[in-house]
C-alpha positions in Angstrom: -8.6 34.1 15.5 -8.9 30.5 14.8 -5.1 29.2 13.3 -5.2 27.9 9.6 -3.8 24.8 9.0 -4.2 24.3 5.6 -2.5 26.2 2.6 -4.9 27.3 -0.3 -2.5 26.1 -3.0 -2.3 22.1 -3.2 0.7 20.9 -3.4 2.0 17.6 -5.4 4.0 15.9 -3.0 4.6 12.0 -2.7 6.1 10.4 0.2 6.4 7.5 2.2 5.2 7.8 6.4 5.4 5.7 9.5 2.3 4.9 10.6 2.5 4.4 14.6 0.5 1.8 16.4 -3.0 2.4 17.6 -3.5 5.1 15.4 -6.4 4.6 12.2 -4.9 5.4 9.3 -7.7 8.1 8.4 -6.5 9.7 11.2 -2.4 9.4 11.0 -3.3 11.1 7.5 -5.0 13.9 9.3 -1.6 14.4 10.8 0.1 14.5 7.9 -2.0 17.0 6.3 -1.7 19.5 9.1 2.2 18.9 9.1 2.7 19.8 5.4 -0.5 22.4 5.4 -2.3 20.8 2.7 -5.9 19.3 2.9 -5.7 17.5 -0.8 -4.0 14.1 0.5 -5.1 10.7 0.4 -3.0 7.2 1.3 -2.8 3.9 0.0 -2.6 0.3 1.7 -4.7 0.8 4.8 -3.0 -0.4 8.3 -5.0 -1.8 10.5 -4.7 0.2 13.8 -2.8 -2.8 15.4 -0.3 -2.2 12.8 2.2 0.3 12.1 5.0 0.9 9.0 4.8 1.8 5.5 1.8 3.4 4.5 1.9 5.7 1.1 0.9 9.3 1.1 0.3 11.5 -2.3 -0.9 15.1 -2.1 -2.4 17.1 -4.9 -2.8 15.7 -8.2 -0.6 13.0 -7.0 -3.1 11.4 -5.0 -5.1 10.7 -8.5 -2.0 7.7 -9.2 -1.9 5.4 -6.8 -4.1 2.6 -9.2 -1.1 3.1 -11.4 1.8 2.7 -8.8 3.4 -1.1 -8.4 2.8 -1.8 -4.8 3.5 -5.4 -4.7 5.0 -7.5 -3.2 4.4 -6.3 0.5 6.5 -6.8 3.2 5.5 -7.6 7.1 7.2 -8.3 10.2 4.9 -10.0 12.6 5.1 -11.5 16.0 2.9 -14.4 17.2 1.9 -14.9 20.7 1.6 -18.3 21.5 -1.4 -18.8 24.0 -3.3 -16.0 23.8 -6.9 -16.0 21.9 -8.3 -13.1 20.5 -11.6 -12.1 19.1 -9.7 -9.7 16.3 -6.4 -12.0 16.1 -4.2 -9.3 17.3 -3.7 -7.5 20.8 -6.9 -5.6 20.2 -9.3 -7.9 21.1 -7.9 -10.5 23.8 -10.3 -12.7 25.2 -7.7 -15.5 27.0 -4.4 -16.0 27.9 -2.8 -19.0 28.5 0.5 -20.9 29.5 1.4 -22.6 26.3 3.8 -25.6 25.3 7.3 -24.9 23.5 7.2 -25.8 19.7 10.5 -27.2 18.1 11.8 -24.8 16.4 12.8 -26.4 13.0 9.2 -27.7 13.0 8.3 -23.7 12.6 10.6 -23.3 9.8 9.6 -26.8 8.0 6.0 -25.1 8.1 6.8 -21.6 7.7 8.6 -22.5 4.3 5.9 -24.5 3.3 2.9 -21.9 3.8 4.2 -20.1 0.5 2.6 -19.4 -3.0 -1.0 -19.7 -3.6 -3.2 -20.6 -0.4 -6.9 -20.1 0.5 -8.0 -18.3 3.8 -10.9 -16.8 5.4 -10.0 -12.9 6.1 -10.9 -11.9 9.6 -14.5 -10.5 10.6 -12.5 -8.1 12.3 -11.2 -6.4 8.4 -12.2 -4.0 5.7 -14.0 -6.1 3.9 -17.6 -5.3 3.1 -20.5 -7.0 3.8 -23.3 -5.3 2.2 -21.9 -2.2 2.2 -20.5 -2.0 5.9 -17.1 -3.0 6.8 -16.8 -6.2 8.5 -15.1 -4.6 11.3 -18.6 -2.4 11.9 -20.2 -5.0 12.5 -18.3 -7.5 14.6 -18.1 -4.7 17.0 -21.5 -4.5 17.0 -21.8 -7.8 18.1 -23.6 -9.1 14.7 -22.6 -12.1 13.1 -20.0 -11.7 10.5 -19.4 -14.4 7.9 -16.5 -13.6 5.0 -16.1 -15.6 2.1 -12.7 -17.6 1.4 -10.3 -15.6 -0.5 -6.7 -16.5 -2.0 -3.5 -14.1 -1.0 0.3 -15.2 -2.7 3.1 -15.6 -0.5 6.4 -14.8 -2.6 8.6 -15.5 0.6 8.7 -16.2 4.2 11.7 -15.7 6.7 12.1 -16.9 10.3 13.6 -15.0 12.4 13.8 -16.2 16.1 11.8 -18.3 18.3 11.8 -16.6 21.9 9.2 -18.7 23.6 6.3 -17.7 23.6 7.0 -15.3 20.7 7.4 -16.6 17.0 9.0 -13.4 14.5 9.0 -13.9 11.3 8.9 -11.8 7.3 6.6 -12.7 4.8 6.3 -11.1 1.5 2.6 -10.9 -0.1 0.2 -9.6 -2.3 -2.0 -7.3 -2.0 -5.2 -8.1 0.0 -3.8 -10.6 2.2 -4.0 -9.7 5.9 -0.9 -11.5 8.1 -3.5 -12.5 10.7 -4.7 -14.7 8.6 -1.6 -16.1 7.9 -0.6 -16.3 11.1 -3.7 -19.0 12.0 -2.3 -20.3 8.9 1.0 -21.4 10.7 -0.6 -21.8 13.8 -2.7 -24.5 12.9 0.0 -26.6 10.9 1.8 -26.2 14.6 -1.2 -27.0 17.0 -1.3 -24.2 19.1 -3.5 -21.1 20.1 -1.7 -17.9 19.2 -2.5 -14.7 18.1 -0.4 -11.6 16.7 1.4 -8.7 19.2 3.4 -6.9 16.5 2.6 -6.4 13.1 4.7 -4.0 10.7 4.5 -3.3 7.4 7.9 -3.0 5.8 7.3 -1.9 2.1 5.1 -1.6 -0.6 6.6 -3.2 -3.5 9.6 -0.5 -3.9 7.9 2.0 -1.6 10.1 2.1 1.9 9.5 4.4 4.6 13.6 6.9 4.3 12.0 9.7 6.4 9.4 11.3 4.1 11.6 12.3 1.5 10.0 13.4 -1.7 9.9 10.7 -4.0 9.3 10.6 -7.6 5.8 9.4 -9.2 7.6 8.7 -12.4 10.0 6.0 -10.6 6.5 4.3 -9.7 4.2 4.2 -12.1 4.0 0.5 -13.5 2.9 1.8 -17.3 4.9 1.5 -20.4 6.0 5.1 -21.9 4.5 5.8 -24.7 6.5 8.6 -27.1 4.2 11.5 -28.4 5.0 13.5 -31.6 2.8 15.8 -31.6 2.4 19.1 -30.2 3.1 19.8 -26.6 0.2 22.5 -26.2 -2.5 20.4 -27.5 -1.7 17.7 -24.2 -1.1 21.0 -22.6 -5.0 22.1 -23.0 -6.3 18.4 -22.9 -7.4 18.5 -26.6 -8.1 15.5 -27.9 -4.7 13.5 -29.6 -4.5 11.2 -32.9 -3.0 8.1 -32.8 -0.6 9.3 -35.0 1.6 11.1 -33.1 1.9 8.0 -31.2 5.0 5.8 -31.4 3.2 2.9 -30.1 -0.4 2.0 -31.4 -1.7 -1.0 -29.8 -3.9 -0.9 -27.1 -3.6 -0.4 -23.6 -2.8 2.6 -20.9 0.7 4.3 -21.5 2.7 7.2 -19.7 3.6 10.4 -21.8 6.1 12.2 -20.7 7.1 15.8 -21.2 9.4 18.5 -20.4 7.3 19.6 -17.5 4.3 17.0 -16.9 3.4 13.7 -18.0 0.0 12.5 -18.8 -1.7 8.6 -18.9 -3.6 7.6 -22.0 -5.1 5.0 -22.9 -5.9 3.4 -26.6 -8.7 1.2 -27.4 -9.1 0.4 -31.4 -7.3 3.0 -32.7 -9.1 6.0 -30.2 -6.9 7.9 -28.1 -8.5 9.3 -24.6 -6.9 10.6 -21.2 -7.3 8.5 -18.4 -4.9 11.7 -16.5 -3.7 14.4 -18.3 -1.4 17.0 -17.6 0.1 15.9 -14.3 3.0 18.3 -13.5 6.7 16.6 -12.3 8.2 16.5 -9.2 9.2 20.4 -9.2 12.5 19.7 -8.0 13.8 17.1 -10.6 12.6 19.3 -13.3 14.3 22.1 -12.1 17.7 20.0 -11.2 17.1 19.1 -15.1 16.5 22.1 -16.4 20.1 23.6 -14.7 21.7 20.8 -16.3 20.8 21.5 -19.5 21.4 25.2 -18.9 25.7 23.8 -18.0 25.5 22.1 -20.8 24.6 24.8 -23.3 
């Protein structure tokens, strides 16, 4: 009898995992699934394979918020390998290594603090980015010619942390769509030298941090302004459609209602009221913790 893996029931779960290196992230997921039985899962923030760290996992209805979650600013730790040249700018896809000459090491920090807000940079063929439809990736390993257009990424901050020749570490803080390889020929050029990353880990996702897959709460996430509802609970409850009225806040844009025991996103557009979520139930554990306290109270 073939073993089930997968429960029938999906659960709403939200939790931070490790990604390991060499692993895709499609597949660490599959992983995941299996481990908590549940086939309704998806992730946010794609790691390259190279890379391992933070990478966001929502199950059930939960998976339906992560274009509402604050992700930014991401955090990397990276390691560049002075001398070696790769076809993907990472360990993946070396093509030469050499002896290389020491750099001074204040001249790293000058230009490490200096590569910071706003800067242009091509992302590498070897990346997610679409070219037609394929991924860019697709077709470099295919041999085809790959050609991406310049894009902009924001660096909030950048920290050195040793130089241990021929090995630059360093933290950077980003937004979102920025790929530290980049960066990292960034740096490389301001310093003259041939390098390419050998570690590469993603730290956080704005207040996402990997504390051993413990259940975290959506509500502590979701970058949306609460909106309060006066209405009846039953008609969010059965989805039907809600006045503006019973809204404490009328002017337009996407808020969170909250109730006793789920919360729903709306969004208002002259004066018309529509779900953009509805009835999303709360972390079941919170709401019961909640509920006991208000039963001590009483």
């Amino acid at each position: 009898m073939q073993k089930r893996f997968y429960n029938k029931e999906s659960i709403n779960k939200l939790i931070v995992v490790k990604k390991p290196i060499f692993f895709s992230s499609n597949f660490y997921l599959t992983r995941i699934k299996k481990k908590y039985k549940n086939k309704k899962a998806g992730f946010s923030g794609t790691l390259d394979p190279f890379a391992k760290g933070c990478l966001i996992v929502a199950f059930g209805q939960y998976s339906k918020l992560f274009k509402y979650f604050s992700k930014t600013p991401k955090t990397y730790k990276a390691v560049i390998w002075l001398g070696v040249q790769s076809e993907s700018l990472d360990i993946e896809q070396i093509i030469d290594i050499q002896l290389a000459n020491r750099v001074d090491e204040e001249l790293i920090k000058e230009q490490l603090n200096l590569l910071k807000g706003d800067i242009e940079y091509i992302p590498p063929k070897f990346s997610a980015k679409k070219i037609n439809g394929k991924r860019a990736y697709e077709l470099a390993r295919n041999g085809q010619e790959v050609e991406l257009n310049k894009s902009t990424m924001h660096i909030y901050d950048t920290k050195f942390i040793s130089y241990r020749h021929p090995f630059i570490t360093f933290e950077t803080s980003v937004s979102e769509g920025t790929y530290i390889r980049s960066y990292a020929q960034l740096l490389l050029e301001k310093l003259d030298r041939v390098g390419t990353l050998s570690y590469l880990e993603r730290l956080n996702e704005g207040k996402f941090f990997f504390d051993n897959e413990k259940d975290l709460d959506p509500l502590d996430y979701i970058d949306l302004p609460i909106n309060k509802y006066f209405g009846i609970t039953d008609w969010l409850d059965t989805g039907k459609k809600i006045s503006i009225d019973y809204l404490e806040n009328k002017e337009d844009g996407k808020y969170l209602i909250i109730l006793e025991k789920f919360f729903s996103i709306i969004q208002i557009e002259n004066g018309d009221v529509t779900y953009l979520l509805n009835k999303v139930n709360k972390l079941w554990l919170k709401w019961v913790k909640n509920l006991m306290q208000k039963l001590i109270f009483f």
